[in-house]
C-alpha positions as a printed NumPy array, in Angstrom:
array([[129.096, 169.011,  76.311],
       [126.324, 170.127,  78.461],
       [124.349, 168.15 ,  81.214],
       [120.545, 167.826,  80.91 ],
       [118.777, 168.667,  84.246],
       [117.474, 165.918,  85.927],
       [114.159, 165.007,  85.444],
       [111.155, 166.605,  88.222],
       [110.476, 163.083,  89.747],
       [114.717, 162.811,  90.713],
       [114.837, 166.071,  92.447],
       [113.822, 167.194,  95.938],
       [110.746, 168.591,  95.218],
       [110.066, 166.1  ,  93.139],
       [110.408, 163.062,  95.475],
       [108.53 , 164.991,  98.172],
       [105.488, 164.45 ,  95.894],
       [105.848, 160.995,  94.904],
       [106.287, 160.85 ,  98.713],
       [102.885, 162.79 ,  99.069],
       [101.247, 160.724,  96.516],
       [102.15 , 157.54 ,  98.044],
       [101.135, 158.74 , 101.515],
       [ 97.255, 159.934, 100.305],
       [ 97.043, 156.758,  98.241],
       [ 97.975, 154.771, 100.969],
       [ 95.506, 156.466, 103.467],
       [ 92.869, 156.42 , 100.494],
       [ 93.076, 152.778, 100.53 ],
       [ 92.758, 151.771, 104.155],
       [ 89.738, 154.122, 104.79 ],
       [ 87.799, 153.86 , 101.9  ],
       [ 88.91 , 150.017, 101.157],
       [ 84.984, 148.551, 102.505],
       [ 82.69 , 150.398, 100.161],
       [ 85.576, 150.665,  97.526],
       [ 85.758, 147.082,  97.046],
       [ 81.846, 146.267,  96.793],
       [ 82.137, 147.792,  93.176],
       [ 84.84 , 144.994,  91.925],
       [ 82.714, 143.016,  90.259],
       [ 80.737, 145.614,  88.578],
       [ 84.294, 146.911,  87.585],
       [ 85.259, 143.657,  86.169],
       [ 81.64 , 143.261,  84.404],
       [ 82.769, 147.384,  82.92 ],
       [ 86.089, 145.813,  81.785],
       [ 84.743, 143.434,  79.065],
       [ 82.813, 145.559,  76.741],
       [ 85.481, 147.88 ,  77.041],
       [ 88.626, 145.976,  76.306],
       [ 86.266, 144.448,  73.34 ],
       [ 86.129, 147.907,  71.988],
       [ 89.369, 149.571,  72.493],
       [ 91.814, 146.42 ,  72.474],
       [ 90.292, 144.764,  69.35 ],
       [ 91.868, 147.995,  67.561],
       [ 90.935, 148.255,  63.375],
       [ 90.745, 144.712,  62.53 ],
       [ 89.464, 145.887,  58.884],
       [ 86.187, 144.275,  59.598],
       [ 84.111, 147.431,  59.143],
       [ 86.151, 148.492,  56.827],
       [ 84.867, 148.926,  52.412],
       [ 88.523, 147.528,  51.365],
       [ 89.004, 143.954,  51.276],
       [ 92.759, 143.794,  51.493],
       [ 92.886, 146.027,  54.401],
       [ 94.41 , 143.261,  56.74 ],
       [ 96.516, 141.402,  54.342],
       [ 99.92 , 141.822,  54.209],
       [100.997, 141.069,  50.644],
       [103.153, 137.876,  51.27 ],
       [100.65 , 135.369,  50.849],
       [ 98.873, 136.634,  47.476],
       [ 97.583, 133.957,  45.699],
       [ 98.262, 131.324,  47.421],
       [ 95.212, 129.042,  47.811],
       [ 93.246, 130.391,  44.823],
       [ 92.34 , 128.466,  42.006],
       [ 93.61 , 128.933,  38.562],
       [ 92.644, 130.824,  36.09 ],
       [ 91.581, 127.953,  33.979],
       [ 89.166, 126.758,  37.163],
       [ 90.849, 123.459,  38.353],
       [ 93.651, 123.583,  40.914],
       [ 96.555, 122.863,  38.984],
       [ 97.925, 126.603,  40.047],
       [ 98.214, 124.847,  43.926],
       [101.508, 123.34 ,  44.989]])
């Protein structure tokens, strides 16, 4: 059976650029940390209206089909009969 080479990250060159990365992030951080962290809270203001569009996902509230967010299990239940009262309900 033949071995799969190991992945970029696991080999020399590899970890001499995580290394690298971790070095210019670090030194990104401690100089630019003052005027980085005065935009926070207009960062955390950004956040809401974006999570409310991309984490609400297709909900099926725009959406021209009724049934597009029901799941087929509970058909029926609820509804009235067709005779109007609700003798169909139990």
């Amino acid at each position: 059976m033949k071995r799969q080479a190991p992945s970029f990250w696991f080999t020399s060159k590899g970890v001499a650029a995580l290394s690298l990365i971790g070095a210019a992030s670090y030194f990104l951080l401690t100089e630019h940390r003052a005027h980085a962290l005065s935009f926070l809270p207009y960062l955390i203001l950004l956040a809401c209206p974006l999570m409310h569009m991309f984490m609400h996902g297709k909900h099926g509230h725009h959406s021209s089909k009724a049934s597009d967010h029901s799941s087929g299990d509970n058909e029926g239940q609820g509804k009235l009969s067709d005779k109007g009262d609700d003798s169909g309900r139990r």
